[in-house]
N, C-alpha and C positions, 0 to 999 in steps of 0.2 A: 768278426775278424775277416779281413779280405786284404789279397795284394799285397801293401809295403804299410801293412796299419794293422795293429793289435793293440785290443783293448783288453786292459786288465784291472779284477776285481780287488781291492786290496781289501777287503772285510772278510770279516772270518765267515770261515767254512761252512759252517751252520747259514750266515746272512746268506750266502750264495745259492744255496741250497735253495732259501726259500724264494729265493726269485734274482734274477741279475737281468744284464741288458743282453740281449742276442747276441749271440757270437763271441761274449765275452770270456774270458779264461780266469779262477780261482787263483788268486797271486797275494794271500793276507802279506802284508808288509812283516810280518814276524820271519816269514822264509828267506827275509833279506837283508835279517840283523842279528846279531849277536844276542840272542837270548837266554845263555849260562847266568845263571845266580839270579838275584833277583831285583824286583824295579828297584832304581835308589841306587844300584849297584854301578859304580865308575863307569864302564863297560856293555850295562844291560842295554839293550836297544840300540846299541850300534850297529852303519851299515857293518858287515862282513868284509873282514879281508879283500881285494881287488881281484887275484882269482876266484875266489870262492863263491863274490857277486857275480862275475863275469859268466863264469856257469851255468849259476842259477837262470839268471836273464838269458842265457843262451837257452838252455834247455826249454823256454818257454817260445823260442824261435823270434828274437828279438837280435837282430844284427846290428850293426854300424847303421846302415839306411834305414831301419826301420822305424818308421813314426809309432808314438806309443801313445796312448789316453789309460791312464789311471783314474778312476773312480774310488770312494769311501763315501762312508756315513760320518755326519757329523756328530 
């Protein structure tokens, strides 16, 4: 992480744990969707509401300007 650039981990907790890329930030894609009920569910894995992303993403120090790289496992 440096500057106007953050990198975020989108795999779970555990994956990060055992290893990520330097400077990178814990960000599983689950913190950033609707996960009430269950897979298969209308709703399950949507992004979140427009405040309630905006938050999230904030909270991780991610502005308007700010370049972002996301990472996953395939």
């Amino acid at each position: 992480r440096g500057g106007d650039v953050v990198v975020l981990d989108a795999r779970s907790v555990k994956e990060y744990a055992a290893g990520h890329v330097d400077g990178a930030l814990s960000a599983p894609w689950q913190s950033f969707a609707n996960m009430a009920g269950k897979p298969g569910n209308a709703s399950w894995g949507t992004l979140l509401p427009a405040d309630k992303l905006g938050a999230a993403i904030g909270a991780l120090g991610i502005g308007r300007s700010t370049r972002v790289l996301v990472y996953a496992s395939s």
